[in-house]
C-alpha positions in Angstrom: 35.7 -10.4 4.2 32.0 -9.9 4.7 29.6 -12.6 2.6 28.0 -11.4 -0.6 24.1 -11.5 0.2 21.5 -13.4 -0.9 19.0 -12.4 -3.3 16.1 -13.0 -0.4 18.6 -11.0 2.0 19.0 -8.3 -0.6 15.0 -8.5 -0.8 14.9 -8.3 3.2 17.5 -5.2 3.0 15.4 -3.4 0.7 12.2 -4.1 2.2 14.1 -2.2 5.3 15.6 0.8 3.5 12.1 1.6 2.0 10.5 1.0 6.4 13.1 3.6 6.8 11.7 5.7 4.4 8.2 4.9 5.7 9.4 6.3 9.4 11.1 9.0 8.0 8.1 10.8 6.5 6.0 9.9 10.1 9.1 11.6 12.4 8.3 14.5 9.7 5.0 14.9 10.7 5.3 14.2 14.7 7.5 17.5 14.5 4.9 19.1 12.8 1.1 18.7 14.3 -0.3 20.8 11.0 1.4 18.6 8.6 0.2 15.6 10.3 -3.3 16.8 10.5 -3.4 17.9 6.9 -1.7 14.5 5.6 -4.6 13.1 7.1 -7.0 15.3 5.6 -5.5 13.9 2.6 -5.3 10.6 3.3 -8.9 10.8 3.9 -9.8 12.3 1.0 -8.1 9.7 -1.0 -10.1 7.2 0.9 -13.2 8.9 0.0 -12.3 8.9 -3.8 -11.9 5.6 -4.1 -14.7 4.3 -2.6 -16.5 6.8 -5.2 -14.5 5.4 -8.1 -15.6 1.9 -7.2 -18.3 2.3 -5.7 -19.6 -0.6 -8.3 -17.0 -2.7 -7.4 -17.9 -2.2 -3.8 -21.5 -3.2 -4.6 -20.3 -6.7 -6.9 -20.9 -9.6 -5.6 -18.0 -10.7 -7.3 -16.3 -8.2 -6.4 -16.9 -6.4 -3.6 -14.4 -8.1 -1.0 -11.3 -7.5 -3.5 -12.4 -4.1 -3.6 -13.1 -3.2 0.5 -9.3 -5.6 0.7 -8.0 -2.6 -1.1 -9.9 0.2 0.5 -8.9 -0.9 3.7 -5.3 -2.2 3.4 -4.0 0.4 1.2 -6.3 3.3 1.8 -7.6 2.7 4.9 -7.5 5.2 8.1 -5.8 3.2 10.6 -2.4 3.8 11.4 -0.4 1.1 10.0 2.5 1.6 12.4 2.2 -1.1 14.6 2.5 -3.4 11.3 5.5 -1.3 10.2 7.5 -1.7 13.4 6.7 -5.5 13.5 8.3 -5.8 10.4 11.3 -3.7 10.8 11.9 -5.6 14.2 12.5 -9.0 12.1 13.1 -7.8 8.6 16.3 -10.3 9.1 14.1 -12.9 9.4 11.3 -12.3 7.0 14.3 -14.1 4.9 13.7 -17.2 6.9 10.2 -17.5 7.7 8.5 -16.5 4.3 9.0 -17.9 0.8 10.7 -16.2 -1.8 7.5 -14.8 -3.8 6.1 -14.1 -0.8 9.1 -12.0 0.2 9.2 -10.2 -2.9 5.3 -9.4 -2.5 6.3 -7.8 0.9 8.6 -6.0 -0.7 6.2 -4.7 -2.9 4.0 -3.4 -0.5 7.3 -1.9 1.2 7.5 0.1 -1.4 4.4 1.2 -2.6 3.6 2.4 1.5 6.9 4.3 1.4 6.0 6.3 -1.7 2.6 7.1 -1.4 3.6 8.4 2.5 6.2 10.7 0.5 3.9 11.6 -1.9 1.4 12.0 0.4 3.6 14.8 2.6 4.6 16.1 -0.7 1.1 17.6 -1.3 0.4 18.2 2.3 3.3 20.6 2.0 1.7 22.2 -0.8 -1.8 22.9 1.0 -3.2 25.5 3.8 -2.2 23.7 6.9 -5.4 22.1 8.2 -6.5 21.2 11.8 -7.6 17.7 13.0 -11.4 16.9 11.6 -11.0 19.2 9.1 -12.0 18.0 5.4 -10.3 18.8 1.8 -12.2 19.7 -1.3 -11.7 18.4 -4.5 -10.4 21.9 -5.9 -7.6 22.0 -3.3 -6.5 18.2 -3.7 -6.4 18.9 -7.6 -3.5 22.4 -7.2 -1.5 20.2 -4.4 -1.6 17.4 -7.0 -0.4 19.5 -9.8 1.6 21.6 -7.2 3.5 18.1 -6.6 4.0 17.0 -9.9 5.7 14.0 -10.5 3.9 12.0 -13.1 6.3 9.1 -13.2 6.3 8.4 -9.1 2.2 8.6 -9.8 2.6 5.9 -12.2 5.1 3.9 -10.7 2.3 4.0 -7.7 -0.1 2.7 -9.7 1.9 0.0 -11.3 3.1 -1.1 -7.5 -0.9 -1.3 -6.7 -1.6 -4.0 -9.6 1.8 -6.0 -9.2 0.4 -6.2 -5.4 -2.9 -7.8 -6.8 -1.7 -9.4 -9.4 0.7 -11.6 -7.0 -2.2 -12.0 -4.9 -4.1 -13.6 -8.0 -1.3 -15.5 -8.8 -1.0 -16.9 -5.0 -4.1 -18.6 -5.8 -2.8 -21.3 -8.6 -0.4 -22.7 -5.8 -2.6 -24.3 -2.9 0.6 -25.4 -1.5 1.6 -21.7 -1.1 -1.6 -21.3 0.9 -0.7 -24.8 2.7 3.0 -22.9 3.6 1.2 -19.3 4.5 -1.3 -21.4 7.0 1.9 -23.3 8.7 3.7 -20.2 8.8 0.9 -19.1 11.8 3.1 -20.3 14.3 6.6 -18.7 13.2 5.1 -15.8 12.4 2.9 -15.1 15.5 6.6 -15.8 17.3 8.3 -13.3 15.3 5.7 -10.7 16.2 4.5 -10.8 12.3 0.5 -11.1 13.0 0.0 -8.1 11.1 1.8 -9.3 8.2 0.6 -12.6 8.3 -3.0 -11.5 8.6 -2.8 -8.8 5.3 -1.4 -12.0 3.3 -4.1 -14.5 4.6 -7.0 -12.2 3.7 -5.5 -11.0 0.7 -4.9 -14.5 -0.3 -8.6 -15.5 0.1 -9.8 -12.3 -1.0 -8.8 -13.1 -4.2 -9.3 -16.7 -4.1 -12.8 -16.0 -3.9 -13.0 -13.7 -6.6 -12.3 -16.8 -9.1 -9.8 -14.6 -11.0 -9.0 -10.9 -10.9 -8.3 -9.9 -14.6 -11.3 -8.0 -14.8 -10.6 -6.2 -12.1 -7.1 -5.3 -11.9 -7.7 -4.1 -15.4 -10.4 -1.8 -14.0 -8.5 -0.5 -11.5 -5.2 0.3 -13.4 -7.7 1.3 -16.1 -9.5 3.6 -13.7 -6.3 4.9 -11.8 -4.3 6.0 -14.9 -7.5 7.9 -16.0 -8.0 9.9 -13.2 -3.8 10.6 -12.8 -4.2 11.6 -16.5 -7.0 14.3 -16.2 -5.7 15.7 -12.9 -2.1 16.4 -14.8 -4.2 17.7 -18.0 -5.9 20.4 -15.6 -2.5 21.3 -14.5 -1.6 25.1 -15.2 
């Protein structure tokens, strides 16, 4: 009779089903050089647009390395592959090495990378197939965004974004978290997590240094929910 698992192995399994999901939408797009090319256009576009939409943010003081932590992490243009595979390799252990609320941020960003890489095929499918370099304009990102609908998945998106920095935030009230996450080098490097371990490190001091995020979550969910909301309202 096989054992009932753990919450953190039930956190570990879902973190995996939603990698799955992640690879999924990338075989997709090897299959398919235009699809690829014009997810990227979008992708960059989306970059782009938020470096406009906080573009004060990006110029705060306060601010400004929460808001390049995001840009880059969650919207930037590499290829976040390589940190993908590393933790599908050792999902089993992610159980093991990390602690629990650190598992269940993980899990968070699992999720949030494996819908936005749906969405983000979604409206690919629903554009002029595009060619490497090429650029999108706002008026074709707003009819793939309408053409791709899905209000709720947009808002679960956003809700994932601010539960990420939110548990960042919160990271910072335990110093012996921070104590664990800097021990945790070692095991993690021999895992093959550097990846991992590096995105919770900075974001951890990223928002250390911002000496509380409130303010800026609330700008950013604030900000999001605006721009999802007028995009729909301009739908046909």
């Amino acid at each position: 009779m096989n054992a009932t698992p753990t919450p953190a192995q039930q956190t570990a399994l879902s973190i995996l089903q939603h990698l799955q999901t992640v690879d999924q939408e990338r075989q997709r797009r090897l299959g398919d050089p235009q699809l690829s090319d014009t997810v990227a256009a979008v992708k960059a576009y989306q970059r782009q647009r938020f470096a406009d939409t906080y573009a004060d943010l990006l110029a705060s003081a306060r601010y400004q390395s929460a808001a390049r932590f995001f840009l880059d992490e969650l919207y930037g243009p590499q290829d976040f592959s390589e940190r993908d595979a590393q933790f599908t390799r050792v999902v089993p252990a992610l159980a093991r090495i990390f602690p629990k609320d650190v598992l269940h941020t993980v899990q968070t960003l699992a999720e949030l990378h494996a819908l936005s890489e749906q969405l983000d095929t979604q409206m690919a499918g629903h554009l002029t197939p595009l060619t490497a370099g090429d650029r999108l304009s706002a008026e074709h990102y707003a009819k793939a965004w309408c053409a791709t609908g899905q209000p709720s998945a947009r808002e679960r998106q956003i809700a994932l974004t601010t539960a990420l920095g939110k548990a960042l935030d919160e990271y910072t009230a335990k110093p012996l978290l921070r104590h664990a996450l800097r021990m945790m080098r070692g095991p993690a490097k021999a895992a093959g997590l550097s990846s991992l371990q590096h995105f919770l490190e900075t974001g951890f001091d990223t928002f250390k240094a911002m000496r509380g995020s409130q303010e800026f979550m609330r700008i950013v969910g604030e900000r999001e929910r605006s721009l999802a909301n007028t995009l729909f309202s301009d739908c046909p």
